[in-house]
Structures are given as C-alpha cells and as structure tokens.
N, C-alpha and C positions, 0 to 999 in steps of 0.2 A: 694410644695412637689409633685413629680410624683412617680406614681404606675405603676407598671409593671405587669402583671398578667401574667406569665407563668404555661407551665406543663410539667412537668418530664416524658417525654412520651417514653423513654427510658433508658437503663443502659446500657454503655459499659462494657459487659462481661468481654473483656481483665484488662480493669483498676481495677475491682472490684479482678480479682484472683490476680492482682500486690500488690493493696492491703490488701488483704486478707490474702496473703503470708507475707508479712512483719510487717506484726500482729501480725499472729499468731506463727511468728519465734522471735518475742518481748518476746509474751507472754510464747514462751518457755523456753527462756534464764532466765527469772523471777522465769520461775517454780522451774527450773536445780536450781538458786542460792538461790532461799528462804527454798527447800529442805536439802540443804549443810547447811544452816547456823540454821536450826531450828536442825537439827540432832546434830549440835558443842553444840548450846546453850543447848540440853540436856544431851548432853555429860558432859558439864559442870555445869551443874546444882545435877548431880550426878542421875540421874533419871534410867537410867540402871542400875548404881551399887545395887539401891532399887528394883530391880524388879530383881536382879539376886538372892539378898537376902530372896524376898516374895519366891521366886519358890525353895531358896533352902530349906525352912522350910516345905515348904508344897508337896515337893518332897521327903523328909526325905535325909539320909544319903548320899543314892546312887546317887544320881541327882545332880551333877557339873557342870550346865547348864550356860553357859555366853550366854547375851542375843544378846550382840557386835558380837559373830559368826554369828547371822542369820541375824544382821540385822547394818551391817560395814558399814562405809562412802561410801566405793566404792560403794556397792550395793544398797545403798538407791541413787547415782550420778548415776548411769547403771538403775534404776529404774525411777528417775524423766528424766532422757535422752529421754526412748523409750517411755514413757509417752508424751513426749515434740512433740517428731517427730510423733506420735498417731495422735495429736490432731494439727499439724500444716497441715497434708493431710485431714485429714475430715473436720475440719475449712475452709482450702481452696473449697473445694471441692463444701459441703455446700452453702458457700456462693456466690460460680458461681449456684448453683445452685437454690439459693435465687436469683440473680439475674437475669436468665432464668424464670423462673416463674414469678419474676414482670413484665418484658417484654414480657409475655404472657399477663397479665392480665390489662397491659398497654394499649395492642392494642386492646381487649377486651371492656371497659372501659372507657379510657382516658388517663391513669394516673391518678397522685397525683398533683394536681393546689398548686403554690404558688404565693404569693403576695409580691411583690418587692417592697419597698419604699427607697425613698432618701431624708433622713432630709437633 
C-alpha cells in the first residue's frame, strides 16, 4: 500500500468561479421549479380558496379580497427568477472570494495536508 502526502497549497480561482457558476445556476433552476410547483400543489390543495374565505369573514362585507391577485403564478415565477439570479452572482462571487482568502491563508500557512493512499 503507498501514501502520498500532499498539500493543497492553492486554488485556481478561475476553476472555482466555473464552478461556482454552474452551481449555483443548478441551484436556481431548482429554486425557479420547486416555487412553480409548491404554488400548483396549493392551488390545488384549495389553500387560497381558505384564506380568501378567513379574510372574507374577518374583513366583513366590504372586503372581496382574492388572495391569487397578490400573489399569481407569474409573480411568485418573476419572484423565485430575481431570487435565482440574486443568489447565482453572490454565490459566485463569494465563493472566488472564499477561494482568494484560502490562497492567502495557504501561503501564510501551508495549506490543508492530505494523505493519499492506494489499496
């Protein structure tokens, strides 16, 4: 069995914002469609119709409030979207930036030592 003892004694910047971008444009795409589909599944669930109900009791006569005007498929999709693209530049960004700071604290340091082995 041989060991290798290596140390991480840098990050490529460039590879880390490649990846980081394509992350966190995963993680958007997830956001965008688990938004869409939890909004259907309360659609269908009747859970608006209930809360159009509660507010119209407790609004009395005058208050004809549907709750689908404030808060429509589109606008919860145009909401989880600029959410999406939010957090796919600070993600990125971030994480060049996590990676700048390890490679400060690399050459600082050492790095992170790991231990390679081959059964």
């Amino acid at each position: 069995m041989r060991r290798a003892r290596l140390v991480v004694s840098k990050v490529d910047t460039w590879s880390v914002l490649k990846l980081a971008f394509l992350l966190s444009v995963a993680l958007g795409i997830i956001t965008v469609v688990a938004a869409v589909v939890l909004w259907i599944v309360l659609d269908l669930t009747g859970l608006f119709d209930g809360i159009n109900e509660l507010l119209g009791m407790l609004g009395g006569a005058g208050g004809a409030l549907n709750i689908k005007d404030f808060l429509s498929l589109g606008q919860i999709a145009i909401f989880a979207t600029i959410v999406s693209v939010v957090n796919v530049i600070l993600l990125t960004a971030l994480s060049v930036l996590a990676a700048l700071l390890y490679n400060i604290a690399a050459a600082l340091v050492g790095g992170i030592g790991l231990t390679l082995t081959d059964d």
